[in-house]
C-alpha positions as CSV (number, residue, x, y, z in Angstrom):
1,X,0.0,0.0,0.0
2,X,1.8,3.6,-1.0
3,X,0.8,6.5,0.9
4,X,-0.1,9.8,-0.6
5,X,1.9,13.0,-0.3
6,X,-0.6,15.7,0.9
7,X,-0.1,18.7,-1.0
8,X,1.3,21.5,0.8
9,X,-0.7,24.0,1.7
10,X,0.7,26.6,-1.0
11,X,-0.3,24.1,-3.4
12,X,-4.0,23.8,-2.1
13,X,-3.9,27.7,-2.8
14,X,-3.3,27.8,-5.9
15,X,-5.7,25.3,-6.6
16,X,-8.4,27.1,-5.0
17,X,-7.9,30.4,-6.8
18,X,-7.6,28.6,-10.1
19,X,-10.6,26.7,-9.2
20,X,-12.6,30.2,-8.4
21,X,-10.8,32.1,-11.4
22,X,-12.5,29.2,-13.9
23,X,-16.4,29.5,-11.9
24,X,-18.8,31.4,-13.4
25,X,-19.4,34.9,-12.2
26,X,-22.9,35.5,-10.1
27,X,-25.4,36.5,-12.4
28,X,-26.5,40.2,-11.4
29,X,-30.2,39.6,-9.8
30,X,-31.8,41.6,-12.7
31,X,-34.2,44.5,-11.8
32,X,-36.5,47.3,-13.4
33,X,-33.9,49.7,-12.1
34,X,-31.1,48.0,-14.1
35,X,-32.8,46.8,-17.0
36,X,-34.6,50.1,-17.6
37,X,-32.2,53.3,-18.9
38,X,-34.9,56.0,-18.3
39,X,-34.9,55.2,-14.6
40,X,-31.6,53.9,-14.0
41,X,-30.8,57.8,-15.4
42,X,-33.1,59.5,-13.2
43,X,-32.4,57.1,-10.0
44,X,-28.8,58.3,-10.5
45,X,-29.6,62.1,-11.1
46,X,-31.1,61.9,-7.7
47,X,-28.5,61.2,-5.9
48,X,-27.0,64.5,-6.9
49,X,-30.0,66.5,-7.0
50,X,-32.3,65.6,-4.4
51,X,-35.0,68.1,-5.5
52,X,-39.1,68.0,-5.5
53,X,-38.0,68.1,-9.7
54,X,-35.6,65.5,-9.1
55,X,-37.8,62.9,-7.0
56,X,-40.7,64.1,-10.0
57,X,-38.5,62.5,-12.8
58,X,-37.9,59.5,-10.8
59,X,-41.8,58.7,-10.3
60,X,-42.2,59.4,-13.9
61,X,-39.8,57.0,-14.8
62,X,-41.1,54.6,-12.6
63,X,-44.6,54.8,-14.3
64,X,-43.3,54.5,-17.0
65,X,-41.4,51.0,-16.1
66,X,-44.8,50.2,-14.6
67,X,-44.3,50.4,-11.0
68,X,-46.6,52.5,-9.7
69,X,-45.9,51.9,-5.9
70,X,-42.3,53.5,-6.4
71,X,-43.7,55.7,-9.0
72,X,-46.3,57.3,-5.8
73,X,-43.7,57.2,-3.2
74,X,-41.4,59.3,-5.0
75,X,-44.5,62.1,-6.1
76,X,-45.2,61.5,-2.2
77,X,-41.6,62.7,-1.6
78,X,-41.6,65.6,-4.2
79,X,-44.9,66.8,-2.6
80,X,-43.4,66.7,0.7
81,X,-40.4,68.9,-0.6
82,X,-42.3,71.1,-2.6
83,X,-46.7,71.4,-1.9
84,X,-47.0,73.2,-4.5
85,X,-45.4,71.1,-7.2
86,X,-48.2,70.9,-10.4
87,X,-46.2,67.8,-12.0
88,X,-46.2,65.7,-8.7
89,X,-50.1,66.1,-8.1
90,X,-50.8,65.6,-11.2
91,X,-48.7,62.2,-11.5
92,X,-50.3,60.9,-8.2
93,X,-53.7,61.7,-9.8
94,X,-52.8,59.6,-12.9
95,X,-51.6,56.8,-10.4
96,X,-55.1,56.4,-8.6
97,X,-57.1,57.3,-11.9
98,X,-54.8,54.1,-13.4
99,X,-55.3,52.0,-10.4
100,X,-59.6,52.5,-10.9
101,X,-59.7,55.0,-7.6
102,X,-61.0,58.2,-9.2
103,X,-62.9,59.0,-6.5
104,X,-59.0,59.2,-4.8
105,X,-57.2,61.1,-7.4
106,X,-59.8,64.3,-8.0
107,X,-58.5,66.0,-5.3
108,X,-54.5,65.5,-6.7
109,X,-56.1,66.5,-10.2
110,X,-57.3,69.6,-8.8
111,X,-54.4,70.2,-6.7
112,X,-52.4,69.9,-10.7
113,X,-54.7,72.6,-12.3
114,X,-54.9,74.9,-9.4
115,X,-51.0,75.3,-8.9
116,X,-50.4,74.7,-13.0
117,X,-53.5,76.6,-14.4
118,X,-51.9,76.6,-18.2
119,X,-50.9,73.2,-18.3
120,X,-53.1,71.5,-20.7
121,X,-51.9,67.9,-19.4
122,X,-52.9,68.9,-15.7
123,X,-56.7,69.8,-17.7
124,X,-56.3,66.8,-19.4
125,X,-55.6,64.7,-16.6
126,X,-58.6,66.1,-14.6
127,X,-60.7,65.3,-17.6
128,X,-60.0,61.7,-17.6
129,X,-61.2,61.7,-13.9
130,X,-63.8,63.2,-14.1
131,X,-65.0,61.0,-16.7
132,X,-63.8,57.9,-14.6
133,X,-66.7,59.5,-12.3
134,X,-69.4,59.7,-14.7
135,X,-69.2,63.6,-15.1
136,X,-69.0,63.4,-19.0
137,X,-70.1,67.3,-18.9
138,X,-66.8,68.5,-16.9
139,X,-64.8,66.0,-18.1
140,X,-65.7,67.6,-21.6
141,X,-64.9,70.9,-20.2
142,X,-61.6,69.9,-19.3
143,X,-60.7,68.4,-22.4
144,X,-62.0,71.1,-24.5
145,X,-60.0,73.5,-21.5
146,X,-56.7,71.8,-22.6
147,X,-57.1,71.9,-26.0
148,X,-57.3,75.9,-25.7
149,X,-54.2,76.2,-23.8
150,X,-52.2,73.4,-26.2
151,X,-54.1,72.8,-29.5
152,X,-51.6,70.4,-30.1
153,X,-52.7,68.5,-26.9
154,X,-53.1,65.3,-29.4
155,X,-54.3,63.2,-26.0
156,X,-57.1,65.5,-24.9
157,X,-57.9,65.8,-28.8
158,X,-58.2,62.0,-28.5
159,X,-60.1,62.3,-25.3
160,X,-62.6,64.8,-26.6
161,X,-63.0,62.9,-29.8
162,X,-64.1,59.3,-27.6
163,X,-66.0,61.0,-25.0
164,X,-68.4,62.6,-27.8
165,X,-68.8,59.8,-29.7
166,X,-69.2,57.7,-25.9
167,X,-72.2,60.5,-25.5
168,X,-73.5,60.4,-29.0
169,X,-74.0,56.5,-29.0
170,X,-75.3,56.8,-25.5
171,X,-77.9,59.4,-26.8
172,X,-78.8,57.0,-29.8
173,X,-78.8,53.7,-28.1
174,X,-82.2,53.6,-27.1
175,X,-83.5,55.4,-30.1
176,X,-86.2,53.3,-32.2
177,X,-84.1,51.3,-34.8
178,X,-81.3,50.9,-32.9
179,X,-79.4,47.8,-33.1
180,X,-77.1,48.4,-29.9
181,X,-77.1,45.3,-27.8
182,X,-75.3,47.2,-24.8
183,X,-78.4,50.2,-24.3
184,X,-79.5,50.1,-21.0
């Protein structure tokens, strides 16, 4: 029987590091924060700039990415920096509007117009609401409201556009000939 010669511990070394030099690296967990440029951009940007603006951007981006819990935290943090921030409200509002609470985001919509009264997207935003809450007749205001201050406001154009024709088919559904299946 021969007996081994235990390597030395040098030798066990240099086995070890060749053995970790040759793994595969850890894969990086992968996230909407690294995978997403937008928000990787404005994530950094805030760490230099810690502004109401700042935090803005970031909830944008997150909104953007789809992650609207992040995305309301950080217009929660902007509103806390500034109050009187149109951008922030009006994000928030598009949040809860998003997540079917109307009924929540009103107040954040009006908050939008009220500081940013010439911001066609705050009208606009408050429009969609106020549709979400059945009030086709403000909701039309606010549409036609944005258009005046941005008549290139394509989205409240858009808006206008399927909330008359929502009306007008509403108005005809019941009429005698019609062939909607949905009047009620």
């Amino acid at each position: 029987m021969t007996v081994g010669v235990l390597p030395s511990r040098e030798a066990l070394k240099r086995a070890e590091a060749a053995a970790r030099a040759t793994r595969p690296p850890r894969p990086v967990p992968l996230t909407v924060e690294s995978l997403n440029p937008e928000l990787r951009a404005a994530l950094l940007a805030l760490q230099t700039d810690s502004t109401a603006a700042a935090y803005v951007r970031v909830g944008y981006a997150y909104k953007a990415a789809g992650v609207l819990d992040r995305a309301l935290d950080h217009f929660d943090e902007a509103i806390q920096k500034d109050g009187r921030l149109a951008a922030a409200y009006d994000g928030r509002a598009r949040i809860w509007r998003d997540w079917h609470l109307a009924s929540v985001g009103i107040g954040d919509a009006a908050r939008a117009v009220y500081y940013a009264p010439t911001s066609a997207a705050a009208q606009n935003t408050l429009g969609t609401l106020l549709y979400a809450l059945g009030d086709c007749d403000s909701a039309r205001r606010a549409f036609a409201r944005a258009l005046v201050l941005n008549p290139q406001a394509f989205y409240a154009r858009t808006n206008l556009d399927y909330l008359d024709h929502q009306l007008s088919a509403r108005a005809t559904a019941c009429e005698p000939g019609s062939t909607r299946s949905d009047a009620r």
